[in-house]
C-alpha positions as CSV (number, residue, x, y, z in Angstrom):
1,X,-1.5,8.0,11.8
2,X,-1.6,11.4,9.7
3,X,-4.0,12.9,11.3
4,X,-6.3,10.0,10.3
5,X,-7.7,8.9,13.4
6,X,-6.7,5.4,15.2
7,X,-6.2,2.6,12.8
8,X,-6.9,-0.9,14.2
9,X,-5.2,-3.5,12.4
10,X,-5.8,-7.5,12.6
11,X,-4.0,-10.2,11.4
12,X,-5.6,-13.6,11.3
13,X,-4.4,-17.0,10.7
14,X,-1.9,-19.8,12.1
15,X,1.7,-18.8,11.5
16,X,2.5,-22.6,12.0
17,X,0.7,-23.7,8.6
18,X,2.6,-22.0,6.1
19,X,0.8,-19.4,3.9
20,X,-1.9,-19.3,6.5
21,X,0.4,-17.0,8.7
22,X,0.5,-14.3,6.3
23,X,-1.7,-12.1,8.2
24,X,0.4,-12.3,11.5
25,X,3.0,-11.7,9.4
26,X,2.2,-7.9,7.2
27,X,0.5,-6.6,10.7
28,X,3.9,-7.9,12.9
29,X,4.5,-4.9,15.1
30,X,1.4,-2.7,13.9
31,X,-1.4,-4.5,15.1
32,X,-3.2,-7.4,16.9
33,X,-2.2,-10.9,15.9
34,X,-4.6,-13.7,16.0
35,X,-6.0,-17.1,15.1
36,X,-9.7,-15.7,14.5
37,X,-11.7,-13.3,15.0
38,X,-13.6,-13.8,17.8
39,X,-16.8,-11.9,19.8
40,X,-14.5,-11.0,22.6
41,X,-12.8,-8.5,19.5
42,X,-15.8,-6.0,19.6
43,X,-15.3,-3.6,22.3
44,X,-11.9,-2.7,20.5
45,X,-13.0,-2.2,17.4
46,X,-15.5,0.0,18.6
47,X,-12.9,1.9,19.8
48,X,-11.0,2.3,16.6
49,X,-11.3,5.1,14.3
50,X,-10.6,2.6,11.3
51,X,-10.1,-1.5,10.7
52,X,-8.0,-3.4,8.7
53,X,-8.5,-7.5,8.7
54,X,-5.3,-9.3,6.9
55,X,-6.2,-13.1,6.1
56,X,-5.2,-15.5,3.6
57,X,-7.2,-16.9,1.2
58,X,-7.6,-19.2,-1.3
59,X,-7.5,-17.0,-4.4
60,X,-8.6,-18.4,-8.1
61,X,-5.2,-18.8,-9.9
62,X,-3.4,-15.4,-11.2
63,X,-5.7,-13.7,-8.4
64,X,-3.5,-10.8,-6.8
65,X,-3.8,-9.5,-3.3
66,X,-7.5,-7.4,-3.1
67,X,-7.6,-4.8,-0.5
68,X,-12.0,-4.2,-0.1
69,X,-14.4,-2.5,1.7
70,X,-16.0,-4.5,4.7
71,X,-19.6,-3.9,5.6
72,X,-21.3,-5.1,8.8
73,X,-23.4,-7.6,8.2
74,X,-27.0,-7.6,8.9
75,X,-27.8,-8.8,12.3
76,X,-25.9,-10.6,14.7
77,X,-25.9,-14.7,14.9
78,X,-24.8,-15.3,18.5
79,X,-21.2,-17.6,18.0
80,X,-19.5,-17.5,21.2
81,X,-16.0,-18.8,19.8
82,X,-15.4,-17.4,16.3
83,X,-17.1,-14.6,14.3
84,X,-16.2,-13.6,10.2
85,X,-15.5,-9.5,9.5
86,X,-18.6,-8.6,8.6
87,X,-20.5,-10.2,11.7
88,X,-17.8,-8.8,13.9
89,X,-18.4,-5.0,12.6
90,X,-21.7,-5.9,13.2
91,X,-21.3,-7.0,17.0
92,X,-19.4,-3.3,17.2
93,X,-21.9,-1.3,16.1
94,X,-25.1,-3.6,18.2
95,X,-23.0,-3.2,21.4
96,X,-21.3,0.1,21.8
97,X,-23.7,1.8,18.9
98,X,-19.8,2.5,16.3
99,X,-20.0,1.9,12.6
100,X,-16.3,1.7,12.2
101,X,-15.1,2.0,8.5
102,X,-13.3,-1.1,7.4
103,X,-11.5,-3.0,5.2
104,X,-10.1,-6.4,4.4
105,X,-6.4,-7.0,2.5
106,X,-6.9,-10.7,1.3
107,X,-3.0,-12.2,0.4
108,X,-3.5,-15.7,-2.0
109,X,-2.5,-18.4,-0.3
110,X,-1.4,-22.1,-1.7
111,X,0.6,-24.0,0.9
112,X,-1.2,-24.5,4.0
113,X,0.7,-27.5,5.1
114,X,2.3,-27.9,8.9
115,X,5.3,-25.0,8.9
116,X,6.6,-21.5,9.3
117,X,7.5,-20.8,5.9
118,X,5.9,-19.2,3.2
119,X,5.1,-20.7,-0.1
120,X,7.3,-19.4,-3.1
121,X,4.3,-18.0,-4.5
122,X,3.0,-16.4,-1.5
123,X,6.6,-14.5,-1.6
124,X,6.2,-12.9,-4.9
125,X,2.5,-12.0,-3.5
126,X,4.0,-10.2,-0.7
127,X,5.2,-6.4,-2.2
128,X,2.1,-5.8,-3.7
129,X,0.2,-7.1,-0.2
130,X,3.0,-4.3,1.9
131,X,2.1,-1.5,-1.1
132,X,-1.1,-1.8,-0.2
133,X,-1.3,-2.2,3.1
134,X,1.1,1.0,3.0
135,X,-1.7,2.9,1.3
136,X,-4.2,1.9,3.7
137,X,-2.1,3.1,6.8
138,X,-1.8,6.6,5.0
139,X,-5.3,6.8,3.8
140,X,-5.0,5.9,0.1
141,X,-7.1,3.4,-1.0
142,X,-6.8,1.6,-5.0
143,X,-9.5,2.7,-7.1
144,X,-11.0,-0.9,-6.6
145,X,-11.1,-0.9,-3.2
């Protein structure tokens, strides 16, 4: 990846509940697919030289797709079936001693009824959610990130 280092990407969601598959979606083909995260996911982001989570959410209205830091969370409460990113980079760094720089690329969501399409406003989110995703897989990150 330029030079950069293995990137890690994760996309997380159900692809059959409409917007909520966005994240399978923008990492289809560069990275691990799934429904959550989960404690089993530690040993290979330890491994990684860099993370990217991509997850839908439920943005405040006219909210645009936010690409962010992630930091591990303080601490580790023991969930054996799901974890959230910060407790996850956490699990990394308690079990194989890696503090794995990180991010999150959060794409609004509206429709999260039964389906595999996208909401029409989840498509005009998408360009912006690829540019930026595109910057993170060649290093350059938005000013706000």
């Amino acid at each position: 990846m330029n030079g950069r280092g293995e990137a890690l990407l994760i996309g997380i969601g159900n692809p059959l509940r409409g917007d909520d598959g966005v994240g399978w979606h923008l990492v289809e083909g560069l990275g691990l697919q799934r429904h959550q995260l989960t404690p089993e996911l530690a040993e290979t982001v330890a491994a990684a030289d860099r993370l990217l989570i991509v997850d839908a959410w439920l943005a405040p209205p006219h909210s645009g797709s936010l690409l962010r830091p992630l930091v591990a969370a303080r601490g580790w409460e023991r969930d054996s079936h799901r974890v959230d990113p910060a407790r996850l980079l956490a699990l990394a760094e308690q079990l194989f001693d890696r503090c794995v720089p990180a991010h999150e690329l959060l794409v609004p969501a509206f429709d999260f009824s039964w389906g595999d399409r996208f909401s029409p406003a989840l498509r005009r989110q998408l360009p912006e959610a690829r540019r930026l995703l595109r910057g993170w897989l060649q290093g350059a990150l938005p000013l706000h990130a």
